[in-house]
C-alpha positions as a Markdown table, in Angstrom:
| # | Residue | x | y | z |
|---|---|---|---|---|
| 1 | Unk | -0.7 | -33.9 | -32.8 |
| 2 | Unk | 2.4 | -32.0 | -31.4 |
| 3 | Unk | 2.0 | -29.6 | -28.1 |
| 4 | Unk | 4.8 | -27.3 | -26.3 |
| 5 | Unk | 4.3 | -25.3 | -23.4 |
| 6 | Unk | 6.6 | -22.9 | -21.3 |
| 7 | Unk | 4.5 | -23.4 | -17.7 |
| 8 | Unk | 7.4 | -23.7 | -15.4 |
| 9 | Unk | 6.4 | -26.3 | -12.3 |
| 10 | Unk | 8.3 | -28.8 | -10.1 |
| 11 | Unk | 8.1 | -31.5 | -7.4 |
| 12 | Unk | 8.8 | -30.9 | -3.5 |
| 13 | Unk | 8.1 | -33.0 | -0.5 |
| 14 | Unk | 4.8 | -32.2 | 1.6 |
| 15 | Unk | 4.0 | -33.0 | 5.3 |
| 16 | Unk | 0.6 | -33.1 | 4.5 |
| 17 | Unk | 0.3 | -36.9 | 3.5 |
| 18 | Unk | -3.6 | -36.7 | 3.7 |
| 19 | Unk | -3.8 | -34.9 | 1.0 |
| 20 | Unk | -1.0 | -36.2 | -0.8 |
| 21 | Unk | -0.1 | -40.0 | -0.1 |
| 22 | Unk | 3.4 | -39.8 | -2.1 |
| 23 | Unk | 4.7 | -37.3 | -0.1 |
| 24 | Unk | 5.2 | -34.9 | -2.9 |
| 25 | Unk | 3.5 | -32.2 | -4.4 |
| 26 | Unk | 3.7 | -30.4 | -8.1 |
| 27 | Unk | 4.2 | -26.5 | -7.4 |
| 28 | Unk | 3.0 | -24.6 | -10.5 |
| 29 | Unk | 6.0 | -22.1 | -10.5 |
| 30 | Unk | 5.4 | -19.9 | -13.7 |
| 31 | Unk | 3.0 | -19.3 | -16.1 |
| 32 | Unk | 3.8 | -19.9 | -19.6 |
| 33 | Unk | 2.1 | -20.3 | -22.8 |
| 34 | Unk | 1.0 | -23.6 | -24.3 |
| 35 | Unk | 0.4 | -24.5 | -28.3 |
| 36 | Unk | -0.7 | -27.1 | -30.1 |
| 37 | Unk | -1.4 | -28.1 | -33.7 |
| 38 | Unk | -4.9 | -29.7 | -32.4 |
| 39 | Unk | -7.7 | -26.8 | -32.2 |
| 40 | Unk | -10.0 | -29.3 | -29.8 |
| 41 | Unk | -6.8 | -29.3 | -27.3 |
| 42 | Unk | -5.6 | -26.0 | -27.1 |
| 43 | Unk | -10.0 | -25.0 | -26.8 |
| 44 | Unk | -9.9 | -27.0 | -23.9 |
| 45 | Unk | -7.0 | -25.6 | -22.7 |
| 46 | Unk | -8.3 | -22.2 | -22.6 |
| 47 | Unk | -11.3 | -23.2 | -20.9 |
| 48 | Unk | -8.9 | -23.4 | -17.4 |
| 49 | Unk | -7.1 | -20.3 | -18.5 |
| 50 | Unk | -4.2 | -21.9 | -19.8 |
| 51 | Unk | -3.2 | -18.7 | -22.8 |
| 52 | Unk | -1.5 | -19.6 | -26.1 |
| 53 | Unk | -2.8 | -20.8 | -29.3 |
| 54 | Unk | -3.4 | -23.3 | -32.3 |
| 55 | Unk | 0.2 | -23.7 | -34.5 |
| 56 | Unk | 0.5 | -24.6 | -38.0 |
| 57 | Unk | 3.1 | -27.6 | -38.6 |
| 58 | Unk | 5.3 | -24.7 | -40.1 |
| 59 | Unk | 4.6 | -22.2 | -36.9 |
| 60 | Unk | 5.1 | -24.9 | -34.4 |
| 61 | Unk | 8.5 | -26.5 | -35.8 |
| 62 | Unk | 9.6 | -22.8 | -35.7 |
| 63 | Unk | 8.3 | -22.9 | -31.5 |
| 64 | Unk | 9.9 | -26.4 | -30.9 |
| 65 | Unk | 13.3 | -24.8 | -32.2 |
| 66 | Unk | 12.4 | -21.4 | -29.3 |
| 67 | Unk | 11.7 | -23.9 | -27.1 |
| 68 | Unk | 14.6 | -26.2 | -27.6 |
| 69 | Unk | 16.8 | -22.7 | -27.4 |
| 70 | Unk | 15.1 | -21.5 | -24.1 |
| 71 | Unk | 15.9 | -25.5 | -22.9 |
| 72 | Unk | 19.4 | -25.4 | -23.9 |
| 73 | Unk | 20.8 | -22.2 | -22.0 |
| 74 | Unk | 18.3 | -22.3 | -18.9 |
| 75 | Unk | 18.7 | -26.4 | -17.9 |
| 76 | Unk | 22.2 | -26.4 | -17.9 |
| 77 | Unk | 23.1 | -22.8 | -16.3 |
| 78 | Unk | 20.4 | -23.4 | -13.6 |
| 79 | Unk | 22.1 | -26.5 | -13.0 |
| 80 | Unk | 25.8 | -25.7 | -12.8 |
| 81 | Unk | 25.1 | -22.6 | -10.7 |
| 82 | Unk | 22.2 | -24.0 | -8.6 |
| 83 | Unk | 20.4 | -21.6 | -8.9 |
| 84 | Unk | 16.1 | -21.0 | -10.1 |
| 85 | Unk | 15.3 | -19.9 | -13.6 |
| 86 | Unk | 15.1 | -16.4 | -13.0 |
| 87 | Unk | 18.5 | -15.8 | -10.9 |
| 88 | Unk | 20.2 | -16.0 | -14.3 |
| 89 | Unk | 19.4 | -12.8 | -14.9 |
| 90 | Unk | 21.1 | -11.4 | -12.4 |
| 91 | Unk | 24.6 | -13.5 | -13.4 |
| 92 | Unk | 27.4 | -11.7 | -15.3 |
| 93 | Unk | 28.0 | -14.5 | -16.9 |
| 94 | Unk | 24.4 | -15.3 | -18.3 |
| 95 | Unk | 24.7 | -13.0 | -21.9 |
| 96 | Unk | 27.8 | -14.4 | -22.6 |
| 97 | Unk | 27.3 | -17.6 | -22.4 |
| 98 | Unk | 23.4 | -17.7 | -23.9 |
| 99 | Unk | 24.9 | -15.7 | -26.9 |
| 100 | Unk | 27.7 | -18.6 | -27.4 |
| 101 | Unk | 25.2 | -21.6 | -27.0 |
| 102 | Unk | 22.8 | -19.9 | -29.1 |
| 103 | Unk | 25.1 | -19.0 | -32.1 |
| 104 | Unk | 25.2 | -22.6 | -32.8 |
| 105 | Unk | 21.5 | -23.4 | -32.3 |
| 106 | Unk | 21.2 | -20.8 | -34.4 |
| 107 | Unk | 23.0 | -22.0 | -37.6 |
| 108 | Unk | 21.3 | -25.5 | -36.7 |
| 109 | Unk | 17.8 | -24.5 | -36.2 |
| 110 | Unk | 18.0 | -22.4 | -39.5 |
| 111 | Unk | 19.2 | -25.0 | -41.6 |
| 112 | Unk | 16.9 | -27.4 | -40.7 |
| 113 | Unk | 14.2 | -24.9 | -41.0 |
| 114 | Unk | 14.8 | -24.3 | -44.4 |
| 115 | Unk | 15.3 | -28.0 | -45.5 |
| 116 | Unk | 11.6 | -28.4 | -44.1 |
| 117 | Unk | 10.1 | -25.4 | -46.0 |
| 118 | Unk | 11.7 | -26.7 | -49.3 |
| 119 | Unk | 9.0 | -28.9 | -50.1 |
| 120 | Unk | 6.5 | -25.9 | -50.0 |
| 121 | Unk | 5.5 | -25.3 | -54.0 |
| 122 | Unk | 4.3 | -22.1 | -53.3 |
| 123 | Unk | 7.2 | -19.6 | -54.0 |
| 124 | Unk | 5.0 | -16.3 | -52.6 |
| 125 | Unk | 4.8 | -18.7 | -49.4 |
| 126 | Unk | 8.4 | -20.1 | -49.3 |
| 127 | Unk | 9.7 | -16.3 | -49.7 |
| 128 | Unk | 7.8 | -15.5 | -46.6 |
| 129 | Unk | 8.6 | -18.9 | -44.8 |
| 130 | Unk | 12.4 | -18.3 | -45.0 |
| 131 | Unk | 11.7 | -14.4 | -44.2 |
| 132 | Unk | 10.5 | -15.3 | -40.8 |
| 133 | Unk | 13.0 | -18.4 | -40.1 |
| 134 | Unk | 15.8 | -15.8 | -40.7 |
| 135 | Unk | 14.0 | -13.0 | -38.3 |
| 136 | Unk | 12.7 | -15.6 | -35.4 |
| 137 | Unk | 15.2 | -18.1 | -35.3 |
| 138 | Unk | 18.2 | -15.6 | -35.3 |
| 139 | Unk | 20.8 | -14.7 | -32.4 |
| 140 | Unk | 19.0 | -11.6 | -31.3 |
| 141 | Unk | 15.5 | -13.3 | -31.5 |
| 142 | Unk | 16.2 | -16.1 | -30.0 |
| 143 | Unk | 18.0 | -14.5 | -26.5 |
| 144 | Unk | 14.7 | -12.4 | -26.1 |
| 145 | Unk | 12.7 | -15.6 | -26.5 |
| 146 | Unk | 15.0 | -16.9 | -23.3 |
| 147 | Unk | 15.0 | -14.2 | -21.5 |
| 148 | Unk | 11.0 | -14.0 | -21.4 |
| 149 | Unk | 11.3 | -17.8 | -20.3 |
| 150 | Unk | 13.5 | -17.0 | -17.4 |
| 151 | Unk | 11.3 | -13.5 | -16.2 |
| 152 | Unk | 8.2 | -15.6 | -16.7 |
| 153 | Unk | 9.0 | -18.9 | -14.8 |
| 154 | Unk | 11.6 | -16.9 | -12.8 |
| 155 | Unk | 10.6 | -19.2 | -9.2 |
| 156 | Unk | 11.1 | -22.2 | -11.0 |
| 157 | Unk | 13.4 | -24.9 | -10.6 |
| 158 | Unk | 14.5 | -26.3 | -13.7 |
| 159 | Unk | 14.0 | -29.6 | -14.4 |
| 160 | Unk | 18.1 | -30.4 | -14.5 |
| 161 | Unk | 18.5 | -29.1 | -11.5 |
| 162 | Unk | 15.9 | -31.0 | -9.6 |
| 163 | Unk | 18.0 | -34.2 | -11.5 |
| 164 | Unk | 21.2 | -33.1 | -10.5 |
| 165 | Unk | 20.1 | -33.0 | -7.1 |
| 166 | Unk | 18.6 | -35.6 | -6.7 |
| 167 | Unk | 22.0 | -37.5 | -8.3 |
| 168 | Unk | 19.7 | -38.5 | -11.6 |
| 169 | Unk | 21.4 | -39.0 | -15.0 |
| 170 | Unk | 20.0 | -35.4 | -16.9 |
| 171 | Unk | 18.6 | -34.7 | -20.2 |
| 172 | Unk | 21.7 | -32.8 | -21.1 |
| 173 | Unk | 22.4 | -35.2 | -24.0 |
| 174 | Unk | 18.9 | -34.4 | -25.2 |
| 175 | Unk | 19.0 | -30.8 | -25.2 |
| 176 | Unk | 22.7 | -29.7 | -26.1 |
| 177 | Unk | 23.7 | -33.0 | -26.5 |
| 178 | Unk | 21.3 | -33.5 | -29.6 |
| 179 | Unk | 22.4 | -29.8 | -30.8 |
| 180 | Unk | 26.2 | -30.9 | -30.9 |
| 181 | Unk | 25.1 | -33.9 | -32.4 |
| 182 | Unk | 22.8 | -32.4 | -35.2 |
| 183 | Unk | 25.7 | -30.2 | -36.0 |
| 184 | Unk | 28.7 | -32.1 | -36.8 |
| 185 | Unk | 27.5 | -35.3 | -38.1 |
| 186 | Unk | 24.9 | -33.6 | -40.4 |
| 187 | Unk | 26.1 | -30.4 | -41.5 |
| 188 | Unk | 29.8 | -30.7 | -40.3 |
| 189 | Unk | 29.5 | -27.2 | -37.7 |
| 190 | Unk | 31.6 | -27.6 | -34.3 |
| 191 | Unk | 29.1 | -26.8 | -31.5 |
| 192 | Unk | 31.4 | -26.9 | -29.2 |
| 193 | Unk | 29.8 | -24.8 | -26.4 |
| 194 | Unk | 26.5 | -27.0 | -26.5 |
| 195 | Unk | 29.3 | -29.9 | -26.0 |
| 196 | Unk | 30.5 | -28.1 | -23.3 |
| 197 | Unk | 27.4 | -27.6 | -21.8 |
| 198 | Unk | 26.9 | -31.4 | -21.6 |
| 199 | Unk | 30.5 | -32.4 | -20.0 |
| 200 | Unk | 30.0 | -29.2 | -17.5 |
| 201 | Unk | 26.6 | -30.7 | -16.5 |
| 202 | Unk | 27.9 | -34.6 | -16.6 |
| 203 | Unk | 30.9 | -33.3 | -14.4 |
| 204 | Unk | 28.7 | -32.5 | -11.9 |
| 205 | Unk | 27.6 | -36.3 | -10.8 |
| 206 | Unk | 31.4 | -37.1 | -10.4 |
């Protein structure tokens, strides 16, 4: 079973210790969607409102690759300008930079895409596989995918931010990190702005 979701929440202190012992509290801070490959899960889901849907293992590769996208340009730019999810919008800088980190993502995410649908026998099937890994996992595509992210969980405060601030090692080497990664010791492609994204974040601890 493999889930995602795009709900934006994060941790803050309370003074109400009553009602929270631990002194912190979650704050729900956008509302995303959440999918799943397991019908049961995603029913129950929708039972507290939660909206999204049941994924095929094709469909939700293709959504961990979004995901992964939206992950890679908001973490890090939230976290080097310390600012919530939805201020980047309002950056000059934002475009440029998203279109950079995605162009690599990009190439990845599409190769890797269409190593998985290689196995698929079906050639009516495979024709329309690589049809929408070429449409949903290109440049374009993928910066409206982000952009949604950051208007929908717009009061968030990313995850790398709340690390950074709180002096925690980040899951930059995860996110852009495992982009760089993926791309020059499997296919031989420089990602050097996901690289970048990673010593920019790891600078910030120093």
């Amino acid at each position: 079973i493999t889930a995602t979701t795009t709900h934006g929440a994060y941790t803050e202190q309370t003074s109400d210790t009553k009602k929270k012992p631990s002194g912190y509290c979650v704050v729900h801070a956008g509302d995303g969607l959440t999918y799943c490959t397991n019908n049961q899960f995603i029913d129950a889901c929708q039972k507290v409102g939660w909206k999204g849907g049941t994924l095929s293992e094709f469909e939700m590769n293709m959504m961990l690759w979004k995901k992964l996208a939206a992950n890679c340009v908001i973490n890090p730019l939230t976290a080097i300008h310390g600012v919530k999810n939805g201020q980047l919008l309002s950056l000059d800088s934002t475009d440029r930079t998203t279109t950079y980190i995605l162009e690599e993502l990009s190439s990845i995410a599409t190769l890797e895409m269409e190593s998985f649908v290689q196995a698929e026998e079906d050639a009516r099937v495979q024709a329309h596989f690589q049809r929408l890994i070429r449409e949903e996992l290109s440049v374009e595509f993928l910066k409206q995918f982000v952009k949604k992210v950051m208007t929908d969980t717009s009061d968030n405060i990313s995850s790398m931010l709340q690390d950074v601030n709180a002096k925690r090692t980040t899951e930059v080497r995860f996110l852009n990190g495992y982009v760089a990664h993926l791309g020059k010791e499997k296919y031989s492609i420089d990602c050097g702005y996901n690289e970048d994204m990673c010593n920019k974040v790891e600078d910030l601890k120093k």
